[in-house]
Phi, psi and omega in degrees: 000104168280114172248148146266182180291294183355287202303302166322291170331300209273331177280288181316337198268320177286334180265345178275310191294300164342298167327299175307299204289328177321283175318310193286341171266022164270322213280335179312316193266001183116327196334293184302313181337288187306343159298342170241020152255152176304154196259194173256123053246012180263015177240033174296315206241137194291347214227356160278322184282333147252016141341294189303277238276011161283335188284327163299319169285340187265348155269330199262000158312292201299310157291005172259317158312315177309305183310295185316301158329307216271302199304283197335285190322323187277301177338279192292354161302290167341280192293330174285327178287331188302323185289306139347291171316295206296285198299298182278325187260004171061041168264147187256174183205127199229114155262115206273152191297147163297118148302137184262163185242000000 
């Protein structure tokens, strides 16, 4: 089984356009809505439930950034100890190629 990059391309693009048409006939018909409501005892009050629920999207904004930042910071730990290894104790890391058939 040979894939070229075409194919791949055209597969990953078809399953994003899939995706994509997905979200959009929730958010047409409403769908998503019920993913950002408050459940109970915080969705009592007509005029506090969507306080919460901006207060909620904007935390889990605010914690995706963190996260993302937290990876990026570890990334470059990662890779400054690699460096280390490499440069001073003169360790090699060899990563082998996928056999093709």
């Amino acid at each position: 089984m040979e894939w070229g990059l075409d194919e791949m391309f055209d597969q990953v693009a078809s399953q994003m356009r899939g995706l994509f048409d997905n979200v959009s006939d929730e958010a047409r018909s409403g769908g998503l809505a019920a993913l950002v409501r408050p459940v109970d005892p915080f969705n009592r009050s007509a005029i506090l439930a969507p306080l919460v629920s901006i207060a909620g999207i904007i935390s889990v904004l605010l914690l995706t950034g963190l996260v993302i930042g937290t990876m990026a910071v570890t990334l470059a730990g990662i890779l400054g100890i690699c460096l280390v290894l490499v440069e001073v104790f003169g360790y090699e890391f060899d990563l082998a190629m996928a056999p093709t058939s």
